[in-house]
Structures are given as structure tokens and as C-alpha cells.
N, C-alpha and C positions, 0 to 999 in steps of 0.2 A: 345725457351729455356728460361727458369727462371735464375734469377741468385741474390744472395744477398751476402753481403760482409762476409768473412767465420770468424767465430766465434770461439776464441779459447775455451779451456776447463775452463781455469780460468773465461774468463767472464760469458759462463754459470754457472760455478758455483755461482758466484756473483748474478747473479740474480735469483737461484735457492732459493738463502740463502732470496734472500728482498720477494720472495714468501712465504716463510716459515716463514715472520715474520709480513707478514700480507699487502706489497702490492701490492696490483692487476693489475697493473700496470707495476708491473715485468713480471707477466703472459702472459701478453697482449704480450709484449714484446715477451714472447717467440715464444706465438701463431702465430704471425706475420713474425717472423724471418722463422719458421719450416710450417707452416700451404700448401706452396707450393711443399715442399715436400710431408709430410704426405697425402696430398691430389693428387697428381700424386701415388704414390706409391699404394693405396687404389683404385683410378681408374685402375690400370694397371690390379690388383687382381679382380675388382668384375665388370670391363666392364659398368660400368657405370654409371653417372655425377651425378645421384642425391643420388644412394647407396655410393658413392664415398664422396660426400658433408657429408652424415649422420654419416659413418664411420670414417672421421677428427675429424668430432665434438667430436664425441662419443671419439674417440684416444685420445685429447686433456681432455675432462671430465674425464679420467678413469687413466688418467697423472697428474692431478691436486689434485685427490680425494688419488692417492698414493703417494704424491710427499715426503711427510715422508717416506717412505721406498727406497727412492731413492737412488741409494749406487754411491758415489759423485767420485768415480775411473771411472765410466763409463761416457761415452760419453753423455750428454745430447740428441744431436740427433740421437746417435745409441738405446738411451732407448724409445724415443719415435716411431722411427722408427718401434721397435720392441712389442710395442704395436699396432704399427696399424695393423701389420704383423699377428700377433696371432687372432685380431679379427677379421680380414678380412677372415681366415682361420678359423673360427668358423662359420661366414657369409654361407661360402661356402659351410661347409659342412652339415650347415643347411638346406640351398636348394638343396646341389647337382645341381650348376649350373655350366654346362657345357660348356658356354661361355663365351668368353673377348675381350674388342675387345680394341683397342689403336688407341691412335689420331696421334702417330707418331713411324713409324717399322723403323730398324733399316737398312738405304737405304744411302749412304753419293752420295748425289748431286755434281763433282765439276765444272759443269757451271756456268758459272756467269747467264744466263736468268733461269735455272729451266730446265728441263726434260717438253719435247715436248708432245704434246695429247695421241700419242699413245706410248711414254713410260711411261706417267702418268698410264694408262690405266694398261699397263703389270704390275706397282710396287703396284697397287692397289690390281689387281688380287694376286698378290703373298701373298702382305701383309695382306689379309682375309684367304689366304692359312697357311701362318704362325699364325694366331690367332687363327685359327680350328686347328691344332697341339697343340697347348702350350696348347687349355683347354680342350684335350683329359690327361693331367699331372695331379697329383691328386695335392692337394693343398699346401702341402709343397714344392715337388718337382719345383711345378709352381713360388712359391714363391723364390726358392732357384735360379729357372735362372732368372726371373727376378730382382733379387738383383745384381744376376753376371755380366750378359748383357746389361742392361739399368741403372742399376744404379751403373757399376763398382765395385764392394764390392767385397773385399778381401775374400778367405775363412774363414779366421781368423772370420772378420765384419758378415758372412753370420752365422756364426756358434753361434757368439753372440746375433744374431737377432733371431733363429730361435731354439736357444737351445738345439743344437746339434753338438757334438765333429766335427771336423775336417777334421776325417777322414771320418765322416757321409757325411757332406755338400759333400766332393768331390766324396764321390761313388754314393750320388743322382746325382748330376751334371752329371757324365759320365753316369750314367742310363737316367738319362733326357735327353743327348744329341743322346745319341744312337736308341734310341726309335722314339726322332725328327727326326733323320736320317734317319733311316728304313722307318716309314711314308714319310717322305718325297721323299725319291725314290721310293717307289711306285708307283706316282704319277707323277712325277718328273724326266725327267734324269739330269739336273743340279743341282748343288750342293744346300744344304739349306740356304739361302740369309742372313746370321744372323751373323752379325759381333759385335765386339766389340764398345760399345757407351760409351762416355763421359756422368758422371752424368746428368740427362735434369735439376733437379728443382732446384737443386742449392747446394754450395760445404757442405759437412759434415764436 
């Protein structure tokens, strides 16, 4: 798990403002504070580490190159957030790529040594089981649980990210999870392993 000292809105805006007046250095700043987000968020969406690295960048470039129309009532991290979101989802349905895979499913440990061989084995199997589910979701939808589930996001936040009213976010969400569900017993008679997680990359 990442974690960096949480950031209020006035200091983003502070150095939203030393960007816009020319130093770079602000920027740097920002890239460094968000970049472990952006770039979890980005992997989660397009499965993998070097389309994930290219899409930071690019989130970060395309944050930079707008940062005048940045409307300074929002969240700093929720605006970059919500760029990486759109373009990862442009990504996707560029390829129509139908896999994702995650470096960490949503499993809480509480041994103190870790989970044994052959329960290592069962949370493996499950959790390639759960990543062939989420990228059977078309890309919004995908992006709407994992805003919810992995990175704890409000509907309120999910709706802002994904620019879509409220009551949108919550009827994908229940369509998303229904669908998981069904799939998943299928296959499956226990229940779908997917609980609620604390942000991984660090606080918004």
C-alpha cells in the first residue's frame, strides 16, 4: 500500500496557482504527490504496467496542457483522477480489450505470517476468477466499481469522475454488481469474494 501526507484543497490550490505562473516545479510537485495514484488507478483499468506508465504520463500531460481551465472548486485529485478515468476508457474501447488483471484483489489477511500454500493457491484462483468477471463490464461500468471498491469513492466522487448524475453511478453499480453476481454463481456456489477496501495509493 502507498501512502502520502493528504493534501488539503487550499494547498493544491496554491500550487495550482505557482503552475499557472510559470513554475515548474509546482508541477513536479503535483506529479509526485498524485502520480501513485494516477498510476494504480490506470493499471487497474487497462491491466497492465507499461500501458499503465504511458497513460500517467499522458493523464499528467493532458492536466498540465488544461490546467487554465481548471475550475479551482474541485478537488485537484478528483480532476486528475478523472482524467486518467476518461482516457483509460478511450484506451479501452479503442482496443476492445477484454482483460485486467490487479497486483492486489480485494482478500483481508488477518494472520500475522500470511495465508499458507494452499490457501495462497485458492485466493489466487479466485482472484483471476474475479478479474475474468470485472473485464466481461463494459468500461464505464468497470471503472465505476472500481472507483467504489478499491479505491472507496463516494457516489457523489464517482459521479464527478465519470460525469454522470448520481442516480446514473448507482444504477451501473447495481447493474455491475448483479451481473458479477450471476456470473459468479455460475460458477461458483460461494458467495463473490469482493469486499470493501481502504484507498491502496494513497489519501485524496
Amino acid at each position: 500500500m502507498f501512502a502520502t501526507p493528504q493534501a488539503t484543497h487550499e494547498d493544491e490550490l496554491e500550487w495550482v496557482v505557482r503552475v499557472r505562473q510559470g513554475d515548474k516545479n509546482a508541477f513536479a510537485y503535483l506529479v509526485e504527490k498524485y502520480q501513485n495514484a494516477v498510476y494504480n488507478l490506470c493499471y487497474r483499468m487497462l491491466g497492465n504496467p507499461g500501458d499503465a506508465e504511458d497513460a500517467a504520463q499522458e493523464s499528467f500531460l493532458r492536466a498540465y496542457k488544461a490546467l487554465d481551465r481548471y475550475d479551482q472548486k474541485r478537488k485537484f485529485s478528483t480532476w486528475i483522477l478523472s482524467i486518467a478515468t476518461h482516457y483509460c476508457i478511450d484506451q479501452l474501447r479503442k482496443r476492445r480489450l477484454l482483460t485486467l488483471s490487479f497486483d492486489a484483489m480485494p482478500y483481508l489477511d488477518v494472520s500475522e505470517k500470511g495465508p499458507g500454500p494452499e490457501t495462497r493457491l485458492v485466493m489466487d484462483e479466485r482472484r483471476d476468477q474475479v478479474r475474468r468477471l470485472l473485464a466481461t463490464l463494459n468500461e464505464k461500468d468497470r471503472a465505476a466499481v472500481i472507483l467504489r471498491y478499491w479505491y472507496d469513492y463516494s457516489y457523489d466522487e464517482i459521479a464527478e469522475v465519470l460525469s454522470l448524475t448520481n442516480s446514473a453511478v448507482k444504477s451501473r453499480l447495481h447493474r455491475a454488481r448483479r451481473a458479477l453476481a450471476r456470473a459468479w454463481a455460475a460458477q461458483e456456489p460461494q458467495p463473490l469474494p469482493v469486499q470493501r477496501m481502504p484507498y491502496e495509493a494513497q489519501s485524496l
